[in-house]
C-alpha positions as CSV (number, residue, x, y, z in Angstrom):
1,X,69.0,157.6,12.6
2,X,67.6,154.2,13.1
3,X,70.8,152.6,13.5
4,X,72.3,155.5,16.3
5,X,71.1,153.8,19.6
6,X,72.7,150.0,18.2
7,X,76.0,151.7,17.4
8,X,76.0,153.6,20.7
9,X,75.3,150.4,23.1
10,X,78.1,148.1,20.3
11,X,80.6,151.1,21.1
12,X,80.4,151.5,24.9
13,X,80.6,147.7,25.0
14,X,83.4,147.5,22.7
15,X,85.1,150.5,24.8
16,X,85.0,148.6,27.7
17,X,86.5,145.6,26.8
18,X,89.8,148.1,25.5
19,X,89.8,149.9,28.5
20,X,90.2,146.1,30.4
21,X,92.3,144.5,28.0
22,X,94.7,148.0,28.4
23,X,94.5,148.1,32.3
24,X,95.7,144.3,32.2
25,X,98.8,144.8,30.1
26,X,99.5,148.3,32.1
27,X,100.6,146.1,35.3
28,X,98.0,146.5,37.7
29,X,97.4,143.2,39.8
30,X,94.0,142.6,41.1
31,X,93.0,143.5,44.6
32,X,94.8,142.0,46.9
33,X,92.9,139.6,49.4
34,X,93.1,140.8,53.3
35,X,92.5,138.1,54.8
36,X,92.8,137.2,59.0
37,X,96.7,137.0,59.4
38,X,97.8,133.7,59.4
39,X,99.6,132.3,62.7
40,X,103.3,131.0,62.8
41,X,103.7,127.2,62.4
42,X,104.8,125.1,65.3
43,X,106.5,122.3,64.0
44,X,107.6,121.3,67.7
45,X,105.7,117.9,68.0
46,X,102.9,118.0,71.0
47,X,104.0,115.1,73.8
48,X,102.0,112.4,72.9
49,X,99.7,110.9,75.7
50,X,101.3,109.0,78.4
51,X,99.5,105.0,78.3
52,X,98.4,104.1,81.1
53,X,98.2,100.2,82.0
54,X,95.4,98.9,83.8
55,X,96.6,97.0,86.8
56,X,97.0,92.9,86.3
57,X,94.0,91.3,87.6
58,X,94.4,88.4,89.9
59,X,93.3,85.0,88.0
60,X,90.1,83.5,88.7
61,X,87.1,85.3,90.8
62,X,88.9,88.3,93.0
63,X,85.6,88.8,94.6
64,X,86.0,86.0,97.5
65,X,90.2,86.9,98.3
66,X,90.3,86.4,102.3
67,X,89.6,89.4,104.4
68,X,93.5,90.9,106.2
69,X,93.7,88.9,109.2
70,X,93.1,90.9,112.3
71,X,96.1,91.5,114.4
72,X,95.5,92.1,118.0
73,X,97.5,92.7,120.9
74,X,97.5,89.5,123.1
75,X,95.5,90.2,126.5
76,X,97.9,90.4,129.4
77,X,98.7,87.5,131.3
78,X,96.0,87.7,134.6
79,X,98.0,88.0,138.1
80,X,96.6,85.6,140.5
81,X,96.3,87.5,143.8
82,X,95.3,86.1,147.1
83,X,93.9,88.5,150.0
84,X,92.7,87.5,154.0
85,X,92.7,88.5,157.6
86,X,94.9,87.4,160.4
87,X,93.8,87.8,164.0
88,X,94.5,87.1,167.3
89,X,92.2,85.3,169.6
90,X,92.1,86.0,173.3
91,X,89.1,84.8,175.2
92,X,86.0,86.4,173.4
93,X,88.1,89.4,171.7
94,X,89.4,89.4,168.1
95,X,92.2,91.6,167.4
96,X,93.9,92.2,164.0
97,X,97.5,91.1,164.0
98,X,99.9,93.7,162.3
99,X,103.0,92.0,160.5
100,X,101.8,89.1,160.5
101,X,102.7,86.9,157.3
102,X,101.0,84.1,154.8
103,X,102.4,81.7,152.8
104,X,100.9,80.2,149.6
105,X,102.1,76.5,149.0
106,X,101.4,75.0,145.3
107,X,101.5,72.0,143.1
108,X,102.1,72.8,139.2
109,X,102.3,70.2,136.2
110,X,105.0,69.8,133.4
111,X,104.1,70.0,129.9
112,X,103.9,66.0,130.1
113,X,101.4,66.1,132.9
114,X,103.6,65.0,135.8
115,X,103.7,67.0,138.9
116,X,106.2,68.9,139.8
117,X,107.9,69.7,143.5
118,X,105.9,72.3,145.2
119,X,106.7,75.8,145.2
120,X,105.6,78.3,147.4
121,X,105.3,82.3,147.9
122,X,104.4,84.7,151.4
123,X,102.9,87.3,151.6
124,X,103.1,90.8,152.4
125,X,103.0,92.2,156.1
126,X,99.8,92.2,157.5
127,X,98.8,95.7,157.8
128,X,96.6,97.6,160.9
129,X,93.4,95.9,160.5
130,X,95.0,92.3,160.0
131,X,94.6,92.2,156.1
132,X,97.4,90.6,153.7
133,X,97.6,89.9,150.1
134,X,99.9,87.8,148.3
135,X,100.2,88.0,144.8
136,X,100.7,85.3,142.2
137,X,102.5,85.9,138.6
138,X,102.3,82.4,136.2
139,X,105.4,84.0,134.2
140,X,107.9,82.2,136.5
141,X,106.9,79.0,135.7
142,X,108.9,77.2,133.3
143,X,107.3,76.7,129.8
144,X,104.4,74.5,129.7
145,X,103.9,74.1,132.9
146,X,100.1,74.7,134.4
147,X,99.6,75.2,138.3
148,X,97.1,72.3,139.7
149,X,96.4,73.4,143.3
150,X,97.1,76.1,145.6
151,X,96.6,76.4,149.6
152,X,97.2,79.0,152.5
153,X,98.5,78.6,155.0
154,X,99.1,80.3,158.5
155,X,103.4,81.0,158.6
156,X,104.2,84.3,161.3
157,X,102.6,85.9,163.9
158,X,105.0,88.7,165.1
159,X,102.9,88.9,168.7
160,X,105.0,86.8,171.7
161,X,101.9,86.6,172.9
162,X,99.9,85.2,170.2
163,X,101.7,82.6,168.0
164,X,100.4,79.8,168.2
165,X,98.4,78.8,164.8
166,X,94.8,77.9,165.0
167,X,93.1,75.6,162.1
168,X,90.1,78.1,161.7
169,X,89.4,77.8,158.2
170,X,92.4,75.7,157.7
171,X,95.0,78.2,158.7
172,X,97.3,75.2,159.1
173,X,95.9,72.3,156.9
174,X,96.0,74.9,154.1
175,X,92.9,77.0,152.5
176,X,91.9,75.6,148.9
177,X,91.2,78.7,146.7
178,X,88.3,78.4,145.2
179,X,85.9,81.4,145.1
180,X,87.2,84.3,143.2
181,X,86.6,87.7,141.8
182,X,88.2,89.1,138.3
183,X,89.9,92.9,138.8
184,X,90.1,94.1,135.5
185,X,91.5,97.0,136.5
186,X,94.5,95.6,138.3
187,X,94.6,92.7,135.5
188,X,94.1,90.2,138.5
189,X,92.1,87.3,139.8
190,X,91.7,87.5,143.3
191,X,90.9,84.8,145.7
192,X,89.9,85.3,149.0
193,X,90.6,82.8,152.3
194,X,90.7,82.9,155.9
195,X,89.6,84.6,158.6
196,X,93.1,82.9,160.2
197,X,93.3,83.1,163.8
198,X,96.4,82.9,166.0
199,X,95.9,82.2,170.1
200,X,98.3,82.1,173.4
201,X,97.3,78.5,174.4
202,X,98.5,75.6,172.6
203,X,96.6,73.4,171.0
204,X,96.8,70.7,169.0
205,X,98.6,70.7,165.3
206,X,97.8,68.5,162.5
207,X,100.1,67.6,160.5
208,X,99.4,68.5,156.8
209,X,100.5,71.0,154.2
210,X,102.6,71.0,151.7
């Protein structure tokens, strides 16, 4: 009896390894593995990167290039505009001439420096209170050419009564311009001259001018 629980334990091990070896040789596989389903293969190949090139630096230092010169519009050419007052003497009493007319006589320089013949421009009508204006534009003048001297002068009175020219302010020997004002509004240096002064006697005429 000593033997019984040694002979059980040798048979139940031994009655295992049959029932093992028998289930192998039967068929049956072992458990199958469930594993997460695989996903399809792609064999399309992927794009490959584009390469991007770094732009060509310029030689040498880069850090002292010259700024973009700055293009500006040129300034418009000034107008040179010259404004005064005609009137008519008669014993103490001043009065304004309407339609009367100026002319502006001047001398200009070639791109050589030699002078030029004179040239000259009038005026518009004198309006009610005797003022005129006659205006200037250096466009006309040929290339290179610079304008030296300018003079006004006395030219119509429309009156019967009142034309003869007086040399008040050199109405007849001719007015230098010299004292102006800059209207940048009307792009236009403006010189002023005169008061001129017609009369009904005659007097005496220099002769100068232009």
């Amino acid at each position: 009896m000593a033997f019984t629980p040694f002979f059980s334990s040798t048979f139940l091990l031994f009655l295992s390894l049959s029932v093992i070896a028998s289930a192998s040789d039967s068929g049956y596989a072992p458990k199958p593995d469930y594993g997460k389903p695989k996903t399809e293969r792609n064999d399309t190949p992927f794009p490959s990167k584009p390469e991007y090139h770094e732009k060509p630096k310029l030689k040498g230092d880069d850090t002292h290039l010259p700024p973009k010169p700055d293009y500006q519009k040129p300034n418009p050419e000034l107008i040179v505009g010259i404004q005064g007052v005609v009137l008519c003497k008669s014993g103490s009493k001043y009065v304004p001439i309407k339609g009367a007319v100026a002319k502006i006589a001047c001398l200009a320089a070639d791109e050589n420096g030699y002078e030029t013949a004179p040239f000259s421009i009038l005026s518009n009508e004198c309006d009610a209170n005797g003022y005129f204006l006659a205006t200037l534009s250096l466009s006309f003048l040929k290339k290179g050419w610079k304008i030296q001297e300018c003079k006004a002068y006395l030219y119509r009175s429309p009156l019967g009564t009142c034309q003869v020219p007086v040399d008040v302010n050199h109405g007849i020997s001719g007015a230098p311009l010299s004292s102006y004002r800059i209207l940048n509004d009307k792009h236009m240096k403006l010189y002023s001259v005169g008061p001129f002064f017609y009369t009904s006697k005659p007097q005496s005429v220099p002769k100068y001018g232009y």
